[in-house]
C-alpha positions in Angstrom: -10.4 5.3 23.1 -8.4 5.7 19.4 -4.8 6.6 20.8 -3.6 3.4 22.4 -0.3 3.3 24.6 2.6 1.5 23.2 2.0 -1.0 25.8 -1.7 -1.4 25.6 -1.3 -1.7 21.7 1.9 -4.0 21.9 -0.4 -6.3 24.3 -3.3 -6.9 21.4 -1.0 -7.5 18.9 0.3 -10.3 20.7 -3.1 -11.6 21.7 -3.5 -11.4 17.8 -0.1 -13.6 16.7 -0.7 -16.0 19.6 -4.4 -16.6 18.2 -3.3 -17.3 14.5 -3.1 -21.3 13.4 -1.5 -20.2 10.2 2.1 -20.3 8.8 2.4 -16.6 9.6 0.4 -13.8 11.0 1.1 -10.0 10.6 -1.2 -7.4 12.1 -1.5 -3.5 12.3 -3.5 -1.6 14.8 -4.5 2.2 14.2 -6.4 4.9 15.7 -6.6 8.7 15.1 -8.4 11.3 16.5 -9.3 14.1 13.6 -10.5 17.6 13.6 -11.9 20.2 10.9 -13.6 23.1 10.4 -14.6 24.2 6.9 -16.0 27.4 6.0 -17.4 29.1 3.0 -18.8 32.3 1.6 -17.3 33.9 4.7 -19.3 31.7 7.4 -18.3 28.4 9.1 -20.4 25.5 7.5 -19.0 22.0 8.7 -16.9 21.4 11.7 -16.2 18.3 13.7 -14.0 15.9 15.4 -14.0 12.0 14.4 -12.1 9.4 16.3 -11.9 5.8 15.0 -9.4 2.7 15.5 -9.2 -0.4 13.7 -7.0 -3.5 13.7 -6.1 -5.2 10.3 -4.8 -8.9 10.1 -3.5 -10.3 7.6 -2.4 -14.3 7.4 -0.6 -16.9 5.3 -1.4 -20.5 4.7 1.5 -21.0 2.1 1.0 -18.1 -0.9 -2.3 -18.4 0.2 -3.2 -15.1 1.7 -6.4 -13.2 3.5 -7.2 -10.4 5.6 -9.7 -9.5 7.7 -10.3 -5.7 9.9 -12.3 -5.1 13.0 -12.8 -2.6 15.2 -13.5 -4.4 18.6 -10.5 -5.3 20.4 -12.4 -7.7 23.3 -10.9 -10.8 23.1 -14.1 -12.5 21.4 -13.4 -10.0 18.7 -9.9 -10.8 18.5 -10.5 -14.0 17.8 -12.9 -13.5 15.0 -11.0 -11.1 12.8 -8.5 -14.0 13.0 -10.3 -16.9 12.2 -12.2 -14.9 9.1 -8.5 -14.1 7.9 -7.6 -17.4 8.3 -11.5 -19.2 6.3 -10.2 -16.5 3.8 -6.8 -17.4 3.0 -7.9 -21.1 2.8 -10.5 -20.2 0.0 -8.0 -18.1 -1.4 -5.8 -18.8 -4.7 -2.3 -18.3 -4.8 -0.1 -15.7 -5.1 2.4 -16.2 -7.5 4.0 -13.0 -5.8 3.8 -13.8 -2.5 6.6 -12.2 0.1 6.5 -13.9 3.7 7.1 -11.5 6.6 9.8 -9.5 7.0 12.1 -10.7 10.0 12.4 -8.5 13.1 13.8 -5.4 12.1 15.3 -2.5 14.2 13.4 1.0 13.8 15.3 4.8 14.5 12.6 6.8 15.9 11.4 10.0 13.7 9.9 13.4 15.6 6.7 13.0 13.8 4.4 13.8 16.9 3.8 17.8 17.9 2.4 18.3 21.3 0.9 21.8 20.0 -0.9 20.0 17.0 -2.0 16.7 19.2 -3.3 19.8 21.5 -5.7 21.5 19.0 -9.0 22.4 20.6 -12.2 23.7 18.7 -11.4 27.0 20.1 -8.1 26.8 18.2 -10.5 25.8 14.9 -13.1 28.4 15.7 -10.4 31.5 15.8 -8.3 30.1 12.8 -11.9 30.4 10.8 -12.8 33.9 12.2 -9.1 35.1 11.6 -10.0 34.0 7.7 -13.0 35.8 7.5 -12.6 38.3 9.2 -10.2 40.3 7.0 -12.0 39.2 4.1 -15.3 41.2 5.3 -13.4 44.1 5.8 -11.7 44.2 2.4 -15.2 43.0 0.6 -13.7 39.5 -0.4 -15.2 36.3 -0.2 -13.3 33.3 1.7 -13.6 29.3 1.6 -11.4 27.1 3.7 -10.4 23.7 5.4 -8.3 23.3 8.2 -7.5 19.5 9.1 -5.2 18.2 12.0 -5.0 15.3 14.1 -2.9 13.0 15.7 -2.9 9.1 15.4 -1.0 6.1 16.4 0.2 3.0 14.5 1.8 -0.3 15.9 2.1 -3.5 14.0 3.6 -7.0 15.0 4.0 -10.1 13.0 4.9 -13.8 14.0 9.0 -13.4 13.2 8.8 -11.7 16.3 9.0 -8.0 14.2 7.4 -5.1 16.5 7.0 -0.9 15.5 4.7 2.0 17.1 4.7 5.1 17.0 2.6 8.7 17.3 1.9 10.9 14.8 0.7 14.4 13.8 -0.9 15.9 11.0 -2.1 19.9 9.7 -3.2 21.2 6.7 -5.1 24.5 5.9 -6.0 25.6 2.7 -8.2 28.8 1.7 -8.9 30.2 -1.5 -9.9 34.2 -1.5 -12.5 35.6 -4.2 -14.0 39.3 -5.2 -17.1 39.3 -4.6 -17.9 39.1 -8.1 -15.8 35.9 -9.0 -13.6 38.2 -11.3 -10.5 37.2 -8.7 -9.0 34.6 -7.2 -5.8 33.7 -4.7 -4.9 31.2 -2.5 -2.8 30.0 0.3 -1.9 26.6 1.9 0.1 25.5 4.6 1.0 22.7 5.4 3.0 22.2 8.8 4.6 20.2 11.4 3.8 22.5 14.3 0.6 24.0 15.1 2.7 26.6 16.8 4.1 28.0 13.9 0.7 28.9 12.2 -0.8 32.7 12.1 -4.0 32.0 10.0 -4.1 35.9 10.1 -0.8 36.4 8.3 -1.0 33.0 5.9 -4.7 34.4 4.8 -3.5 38.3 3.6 -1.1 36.4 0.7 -4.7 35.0 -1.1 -6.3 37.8 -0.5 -3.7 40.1 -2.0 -3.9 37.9 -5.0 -7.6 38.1 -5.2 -7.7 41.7 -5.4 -4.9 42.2 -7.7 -6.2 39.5 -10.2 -9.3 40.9 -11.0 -9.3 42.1 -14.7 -7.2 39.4 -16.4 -5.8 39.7 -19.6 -5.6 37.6 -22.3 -2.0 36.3 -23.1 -1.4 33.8 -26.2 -0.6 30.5 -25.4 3.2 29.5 -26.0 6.6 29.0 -24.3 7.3 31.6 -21.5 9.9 31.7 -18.9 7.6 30.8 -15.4 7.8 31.1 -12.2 6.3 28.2 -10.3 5.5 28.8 -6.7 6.4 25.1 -4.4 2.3 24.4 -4.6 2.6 24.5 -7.9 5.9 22.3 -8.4 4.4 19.9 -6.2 1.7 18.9 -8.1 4.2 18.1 -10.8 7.0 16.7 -9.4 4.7 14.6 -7.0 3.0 13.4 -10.0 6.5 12.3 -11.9 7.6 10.5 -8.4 5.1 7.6 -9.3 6.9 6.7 -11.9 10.2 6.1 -9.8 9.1 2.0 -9.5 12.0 -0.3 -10.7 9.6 -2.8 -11.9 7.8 -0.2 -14.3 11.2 0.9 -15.7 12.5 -2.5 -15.8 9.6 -3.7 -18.1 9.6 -0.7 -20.1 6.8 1.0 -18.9 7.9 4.4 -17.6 10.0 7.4 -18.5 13.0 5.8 -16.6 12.8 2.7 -18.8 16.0 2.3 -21.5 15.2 0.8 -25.1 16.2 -2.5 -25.5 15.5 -3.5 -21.8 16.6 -2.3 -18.6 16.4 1.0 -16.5 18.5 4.2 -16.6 19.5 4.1 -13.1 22.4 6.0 -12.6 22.0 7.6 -15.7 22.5 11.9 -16.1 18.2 12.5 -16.5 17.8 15.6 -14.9 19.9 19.7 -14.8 22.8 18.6 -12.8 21.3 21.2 -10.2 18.3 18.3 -9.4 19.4 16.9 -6.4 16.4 14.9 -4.2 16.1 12.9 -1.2 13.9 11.0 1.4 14.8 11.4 4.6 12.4 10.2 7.4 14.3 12.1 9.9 14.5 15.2 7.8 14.0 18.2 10.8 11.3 20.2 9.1 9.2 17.3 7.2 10.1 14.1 9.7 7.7 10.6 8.8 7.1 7.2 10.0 11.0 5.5 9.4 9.2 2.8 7.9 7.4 2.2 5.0 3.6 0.0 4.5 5.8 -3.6 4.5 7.2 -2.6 7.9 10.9 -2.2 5.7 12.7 -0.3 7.7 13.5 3.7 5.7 16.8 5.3 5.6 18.2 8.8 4.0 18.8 7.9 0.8 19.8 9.9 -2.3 16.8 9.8 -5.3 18.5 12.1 -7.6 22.2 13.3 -7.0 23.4 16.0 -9.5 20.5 15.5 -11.9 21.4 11.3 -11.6 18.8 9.0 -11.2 20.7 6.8 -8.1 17.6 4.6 -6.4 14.8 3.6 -7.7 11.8 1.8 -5.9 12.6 -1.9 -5.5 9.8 -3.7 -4.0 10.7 -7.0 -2.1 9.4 -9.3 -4.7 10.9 -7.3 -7.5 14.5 -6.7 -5.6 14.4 -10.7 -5.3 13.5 -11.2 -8.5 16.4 -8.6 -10.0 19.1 -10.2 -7.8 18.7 -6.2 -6.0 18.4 -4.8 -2.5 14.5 -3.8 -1.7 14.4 -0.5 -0.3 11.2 1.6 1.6 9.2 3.5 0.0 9.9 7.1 0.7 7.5 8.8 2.7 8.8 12.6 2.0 10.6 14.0 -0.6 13.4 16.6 -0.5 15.1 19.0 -2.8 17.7 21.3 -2.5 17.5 24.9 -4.5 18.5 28.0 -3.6 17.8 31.4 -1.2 15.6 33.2 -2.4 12.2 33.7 -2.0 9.3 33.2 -5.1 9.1 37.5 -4.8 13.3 37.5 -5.6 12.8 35.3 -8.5 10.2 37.4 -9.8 12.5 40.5 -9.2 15.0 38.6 -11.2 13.2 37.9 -14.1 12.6 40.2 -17.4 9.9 38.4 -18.4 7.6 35.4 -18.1 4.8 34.1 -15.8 4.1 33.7 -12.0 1.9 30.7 -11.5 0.4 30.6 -7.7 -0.8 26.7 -8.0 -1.5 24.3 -10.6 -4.7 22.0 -10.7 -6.7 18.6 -12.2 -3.2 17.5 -13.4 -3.8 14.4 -15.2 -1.8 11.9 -17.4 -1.0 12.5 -21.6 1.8 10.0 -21.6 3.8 8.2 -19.0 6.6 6.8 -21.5 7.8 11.0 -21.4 5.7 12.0 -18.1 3.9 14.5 -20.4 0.8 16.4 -18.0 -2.0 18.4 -18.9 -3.6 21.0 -16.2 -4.9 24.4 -15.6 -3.3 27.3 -13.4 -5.4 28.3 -11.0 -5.6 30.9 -8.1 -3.0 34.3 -9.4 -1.7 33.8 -12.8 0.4 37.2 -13.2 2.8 38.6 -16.1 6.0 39.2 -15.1 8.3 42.3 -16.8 11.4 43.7 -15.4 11.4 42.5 -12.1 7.6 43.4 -11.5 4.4 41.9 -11.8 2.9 44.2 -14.3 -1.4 42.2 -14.6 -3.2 39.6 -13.9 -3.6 37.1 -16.9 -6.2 34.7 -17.9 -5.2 31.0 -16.5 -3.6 28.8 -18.7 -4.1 25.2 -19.7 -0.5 23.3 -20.0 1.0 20.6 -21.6 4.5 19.7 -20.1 6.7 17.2 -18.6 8.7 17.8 -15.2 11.5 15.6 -17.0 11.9 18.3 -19.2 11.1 21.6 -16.9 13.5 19.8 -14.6 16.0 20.2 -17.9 15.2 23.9 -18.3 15.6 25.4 -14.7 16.9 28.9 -14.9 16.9 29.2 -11.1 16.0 27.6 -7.9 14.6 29.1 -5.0 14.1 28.2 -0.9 12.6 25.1 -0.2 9.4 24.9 1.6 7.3 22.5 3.3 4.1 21.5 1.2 2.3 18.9 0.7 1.0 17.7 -3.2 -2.5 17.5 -4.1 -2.2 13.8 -6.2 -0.9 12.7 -2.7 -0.3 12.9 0.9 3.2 12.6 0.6 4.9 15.6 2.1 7.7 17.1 0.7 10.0 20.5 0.7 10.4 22.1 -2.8 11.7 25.4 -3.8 9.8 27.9 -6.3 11.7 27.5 -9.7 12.0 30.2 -12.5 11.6 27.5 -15.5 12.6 28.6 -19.5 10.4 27.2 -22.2 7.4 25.9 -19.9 4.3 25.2 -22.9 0.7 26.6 -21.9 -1.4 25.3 -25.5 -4.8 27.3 -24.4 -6.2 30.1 -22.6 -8.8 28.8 -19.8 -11.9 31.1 -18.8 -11.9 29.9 -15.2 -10.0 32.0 -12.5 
């Protein structure tokens, strides 16, 4: 068994605290139950179910700290994974930065568990993989995908008498779409609370549409063009810049956010004044656990207002440290935009480029958040309203502090979630002025 009740998982916590002989003891009992099915070159190839549960504990002997993890819950095993914690934390040195644990807190409950996902069968894997390929075959295209889901539970206690649990769900499907020759490429992910709300059959004609239309790429030069960034895309950027959002970074002048001469720009105008983000763990269409891997408890809370940076990421030992108030770290993201749809942008815009995903995003400089990647999947040129061909991919090299500057428009927020994390968020498709692509990239 990998789900345990609240009750059943409340009562080996206990047996857990009770055990300890240290100063404190704080403990954290998982389990999930995982599906997938993967397919490639238009045939199923991997599919499975893996269920697994596993109890970390974690003691104090002063700042003297160790943890131990198990996954045998009889009471012999119990008692084990404690004592190993415990010969660990003795041999341990310590931690000048040691936090003790948090005092009992009082958790709001978040809808984060879907009886249709927790309900997935391998029928339901099977037909979602068939109702991929299947159109592919008929329109001579090529598919490869992975759908995961699961559910999971998490409960964790400490010795101040602190207490959480709660169920989860997860699903993700991603498939990319090729011409039989490799000359095209599309793509499609979703990413979604509700297994209910998924039509594999409907998600899977958008990649292949792009597929077949991007086949015969031209070459465009590389420069500053108006874009048009689909929410994949703008989430591997703007999930990349959120790591940057740590107080203690900015505070020792190691980040973007950092001010010369010391100090952070907190409430300082950053951003368009049409930025506006949030976390919200009870946020109806992208709801998490309401609280955060220290068990501190989250809360809606404003990131950016009006293109202001308003909170940044105080951990405990840094809010103490600052004379500040430690706040959770956000488990979603969400920002506000606009109506329309990424196909009325596009029939807004004179000229410029569509960009379906971006990809391999990696680091240039974190004192401006400069990024380099590739476009991947449907690159498309944009004139009068239309998408007129398919263009070659592009490598870039920007910053979302500055695209975030240049936003010509914002569109409907979606639900997806960013490749550099798991962190799900709802971002709109922006139409962006001056975004810099510095080479052409063979690759489709």
């Amino acid at each position: 068994m990998s789900i345990y009740t609240e009750q059943d998982a409340k009562a080996i916590l206990d047996k857990v605290i009770k055990l300890s002989k240290a100063d404190e003891c704080t403990a954290q009992l998982g389990g999930s139950i995982d599906g997938n099915v993967r397919f490639a070159r238009n045939a199923v190839s991997t599919s499975g179910i893996v269920s697994d549960a596993n109890l970390v504990v974690q003691v104090a002997f002063g700042k003297r700290v160790g943890t131990a993890t198990i996954n045998e819950f009889d009471d012999a095993s119990l008692e084990k994974v404690v004592r190993r914690a415990e010969d660990l934390a003795k041999l341990a040195p310590e931690n000048p930065e040691f936090m003790p644990a948090i005092d009992k807190q009082t958790y709001k409950p978040s809808a984060t568990f879907s009886e249709s996902t927790a309900a997935i069968t391998p029928d339901f894997r099977a037909k979602v993989a068939a109702d991929s390929i299947a159109p592919c075959k008929e329109e001579k295209l090529v598919a490869a995908g992975f759908l995961e889901d699961g559910q999971s539970f998490v409960a964790f206690a400490n010795s101040k008498g602190n207490f959480g649990y709660q169920k989860s769900t997860n699903f993700n499907f991603t498939c990319t779409v090729r011409t039989e020759d490799g000359s095209g490429s599309g793509w499609v992910g979703h990413n979604a609370k509700d297994a209910s709300s998924f039509k594999a059959d409907e998600d899977i004609r958008i990649a292949m549409k792009k597929a077949s239309e991007s086949v015969e790429a031209k070459a465009l030069e590389p420069g500053k063009y108006t874009v048009i960034l689909e929410p994949a895309a703008v989430a591997g950027l703007v999930g990349f810049m959120m790591f940057f959002f740590d107080a203690r970074s900015a505070d020792e002048g190691r980040s973007f956010l950092s001010k010369k001469g010391g100090g952070n720009k907190l409430g300082e105008q950053v951003y368009d004044p049409r930025v506006n983000l949030i976390t919200d763990p009870w946020h109806a269409e992208a709801p998490v656990l309401p609280w955060d891997e220290d068990g501190l408890p989250r809360e809606r809370m404003a990131i950016i207002d009006k293109g202001k940076v308003v909170n940044l990421d105080y951990s405990r030992f840094w809010a103490q440290k600052q004379g500040k108030k430690a706040n959770a770290t956000p488990g979603n993201l969400i920002m506000s935009g606009g109506t329309k749809s990424t196909g009325e942008l596009v029939k807004g815009t004179q000229k410029g480029v569509l960009v379906t995903r971006t990809w391999y995003i990696r680091m240039v400089d974190p004192q401006t958040v400069l990024l380099t990647g590739l476009t991947r999947d449907g690159t498309f040129y944009i004139e009068n309203g239309e998408i007129k061909y398919p263009i070659k991919n592009f490598r870039f090299n920007e910053s979302p502090v500055i695209m975030l500057n240049n936003i010509d428009e914002l569109g409907k927020p979606v639900r997806v979630q960013g490749d550099e994390s798991s962190t799900v968020m709802m971002l709109p498709p922006m139409r962006l002025r001056d975004f810099t692509f510095t080479s052409l990239s063979d690759a489709v």
